[in-house]
N, C-alpha and C positions, 0 to 999 in steps of 0.2 A: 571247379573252382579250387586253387592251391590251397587257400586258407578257408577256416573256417569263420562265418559272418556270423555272429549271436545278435539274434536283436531280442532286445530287454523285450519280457513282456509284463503285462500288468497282472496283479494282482489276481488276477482271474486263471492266470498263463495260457489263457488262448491264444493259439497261433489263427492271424487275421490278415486279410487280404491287404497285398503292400501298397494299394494303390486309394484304400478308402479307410483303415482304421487307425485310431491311436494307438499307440501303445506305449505303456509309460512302466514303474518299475521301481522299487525300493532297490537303490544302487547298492554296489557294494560298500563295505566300509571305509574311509579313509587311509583305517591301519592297517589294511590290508597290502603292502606293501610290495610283497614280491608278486601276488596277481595285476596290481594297478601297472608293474614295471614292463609286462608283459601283454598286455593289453590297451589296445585304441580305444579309450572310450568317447562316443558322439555322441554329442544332443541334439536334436534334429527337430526341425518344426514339422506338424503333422506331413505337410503338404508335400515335403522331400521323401515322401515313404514310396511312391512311384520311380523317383528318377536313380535317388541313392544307391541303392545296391546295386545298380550299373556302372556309378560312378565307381565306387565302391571296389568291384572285380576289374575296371580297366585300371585302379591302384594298384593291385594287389597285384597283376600282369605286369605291370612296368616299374617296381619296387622292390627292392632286393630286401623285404621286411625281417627275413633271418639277420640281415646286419645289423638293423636296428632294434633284434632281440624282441620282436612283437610277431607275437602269435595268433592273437585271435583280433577280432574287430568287431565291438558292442556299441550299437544303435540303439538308444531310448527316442522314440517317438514321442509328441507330444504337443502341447500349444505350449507356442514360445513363453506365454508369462507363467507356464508351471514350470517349463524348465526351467527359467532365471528364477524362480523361485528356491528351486529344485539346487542352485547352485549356489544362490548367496547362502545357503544355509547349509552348506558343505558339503555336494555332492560331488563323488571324485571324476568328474568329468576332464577331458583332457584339448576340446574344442565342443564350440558352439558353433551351429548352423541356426540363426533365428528367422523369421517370418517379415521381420521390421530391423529396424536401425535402432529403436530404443532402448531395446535391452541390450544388446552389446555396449553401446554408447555409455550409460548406467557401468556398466560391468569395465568399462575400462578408466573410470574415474577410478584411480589408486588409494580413495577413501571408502569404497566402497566396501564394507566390512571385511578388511583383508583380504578380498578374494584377488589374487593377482594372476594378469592378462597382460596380452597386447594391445597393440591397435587395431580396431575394427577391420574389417576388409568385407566389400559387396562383393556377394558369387553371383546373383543372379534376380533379375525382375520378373516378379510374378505380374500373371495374366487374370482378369476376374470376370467370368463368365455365368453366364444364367442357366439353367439345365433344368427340363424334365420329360419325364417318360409319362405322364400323362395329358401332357397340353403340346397340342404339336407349336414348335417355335418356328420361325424363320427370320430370315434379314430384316428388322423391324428399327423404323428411326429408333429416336430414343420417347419421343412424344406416345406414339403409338403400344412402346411396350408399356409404357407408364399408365395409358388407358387399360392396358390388358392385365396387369397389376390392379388396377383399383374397380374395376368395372367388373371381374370374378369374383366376386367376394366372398366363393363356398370353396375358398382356394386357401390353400396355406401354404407361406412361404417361409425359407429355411436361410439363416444367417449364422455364421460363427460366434460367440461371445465376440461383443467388439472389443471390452474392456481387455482379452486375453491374444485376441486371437487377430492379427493384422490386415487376413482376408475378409476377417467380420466388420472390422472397423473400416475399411472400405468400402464394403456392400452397402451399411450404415449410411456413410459420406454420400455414395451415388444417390441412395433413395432418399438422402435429406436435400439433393442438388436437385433432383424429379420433380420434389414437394409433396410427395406421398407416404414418407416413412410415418406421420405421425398420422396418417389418418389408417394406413393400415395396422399401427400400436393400437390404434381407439376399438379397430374394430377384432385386433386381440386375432390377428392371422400372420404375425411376426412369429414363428419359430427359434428360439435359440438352440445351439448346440454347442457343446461345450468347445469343440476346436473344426477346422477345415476337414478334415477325416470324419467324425460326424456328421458333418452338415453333409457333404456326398452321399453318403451312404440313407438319409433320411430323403433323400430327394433319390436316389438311383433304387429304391427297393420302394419306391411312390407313398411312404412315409407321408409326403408331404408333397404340394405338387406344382411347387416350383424351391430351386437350390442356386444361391449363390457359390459357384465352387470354384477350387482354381480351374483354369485351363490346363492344366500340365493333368488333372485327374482326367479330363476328357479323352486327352489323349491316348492317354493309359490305354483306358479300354475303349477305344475307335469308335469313340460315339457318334450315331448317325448327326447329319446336319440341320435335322428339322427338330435335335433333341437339343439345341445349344443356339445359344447365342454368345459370340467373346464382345465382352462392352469393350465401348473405346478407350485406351490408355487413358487421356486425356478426360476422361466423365466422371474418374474417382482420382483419390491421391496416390500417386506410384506406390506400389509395394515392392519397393530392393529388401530385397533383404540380404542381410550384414552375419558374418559368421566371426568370431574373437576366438583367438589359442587363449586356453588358460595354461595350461601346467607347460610348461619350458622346456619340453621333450622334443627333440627333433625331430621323430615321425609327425608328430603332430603339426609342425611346422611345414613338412614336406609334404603332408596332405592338405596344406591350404595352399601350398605352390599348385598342387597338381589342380584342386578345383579350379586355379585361377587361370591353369593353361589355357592352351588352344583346345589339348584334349578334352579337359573338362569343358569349357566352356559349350563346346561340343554336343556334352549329352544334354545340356540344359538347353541348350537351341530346339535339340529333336523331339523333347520332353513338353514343349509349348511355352517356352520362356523366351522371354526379350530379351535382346543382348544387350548385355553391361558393357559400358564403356569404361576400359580401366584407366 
């Protein structure tokens, strides 16, 4: 790789697998001014910690970033409403990549506590898939998994916070369309986890033994076909999700040309995402 990739870590500064943890990060300062000049910083929802860093190196191959006086390229990982959190309250971020449409949406109303942006733009639709390593899956209606949901009942199943997390708020939506979300609440075998990167990891280390995850994590790691099921598009609400430039830098702008390319769109294809129609 020409350039060097820092991805923020949390608080803990463990370095953690790219394709199942969070990782989040007391940013730098504002006033730090000649590091921010010199520096991409992304906000990235959990679930881009598999595809990004490829997107990522094929920018950094086909961008002359010395012209643009940017040396390094810093990823905070995270659930999109810590990051919009994480940015209305002044973190020096210089593009968002969110999980949903809402918080960029928010984030480009020009009242929004000064925080100043563009306009929204969709890179890519997430996939919402069922996973585990302890209950063999297969091609199953949707009646049938529903039975197999509510009829285990020494079963625990793993959701993202919906309130933060867009793959949560999904899995949510499907199992209130089933009619079984509130009976598996009752019976207190709903799992939350705080963003899509948790919930993976609590369903792929049998934590818990079944996982709403994205499908772009499956792919990641070549998960066998009797360990997933991808629900239908069509059985939850779309997860586009929407990425907004804040700061008015031209690398920043020229990195959401390139996600939007052919080449980007690209690695989101082979990644297990549905193609955005621009």
């Amino acid at each position: 790789m020409d350039r060097l990739i820092t991805i923020v870590i949390a608080s803990s500064l463990l370095l953690l697998s790219a394709c199942t943890q969070e990782t989040t990060t007391n940013t730098a300062s504002a006033a730090n001014n000649t590091e921010h000049s010199h520096t991409l910083r992304i906000a990235a929802a959990a679930n881009l910690s598999d595809v990004l860093p490829e997107i990522i190196d094929g920018y950094q191959a086909s961008s002359d970033l010395s012209a643009q006086n940017i040396h390094d390229i810093d990823v905070t990982y995270a659930s999109s409403g810590k990051l919009y959190a994480q940015i209305t309250a002044g973190a020096p971020y210089d593009i968002f990549l969110s999980a949903n449409q809402a918080f960029p949406a928010k984030l480009a109303d020009a009242s929004e506590q000064g925080v100043k942006s563009h306009e929204p733009f969709t890179y890519a639709q997430g996939q919402l898939a069922l996973y585990s390593i302890t209950r063999p899956l297969n091609e199953l209606n949707p009646k049938a998994l529903a039975d197999i949901l509510t009829s285990d009942t020494n079963s625990k199943i793993t959701i993202a916070n919906p309130k933060l997390a867009p793959y949560g708020a999904s899995a949510k939506s499907y199992l209130q369309t089933q009619k079984i979300y509130d009976t598996l609440e009752q019976q207190k075998r709903i799992i939350q986890a705080e963003n899509i990167g948790q919930t993976f990891q609590y369903a792929h280390t049998g934590n818990v033994d079944y996982g709403f995850v994205a499908q772009s994590q499956l792919v990641a790691i070549n998960a066998k076909p009797e360990q997933f099921i991808t629900l239908a598009p069509a059985s939850y609400p779309a997860i586009l999700q929407d990425g907004i430039v804040i700061d008015d830098s031209a690398v920043a702008t020229d990195f959401r040309n390139y996600l939007l390319s052919t080449a980007g769109q690209q690695y989101f294809s082979r990644a297990g995402y549905l193609t955005v129609q621009q």
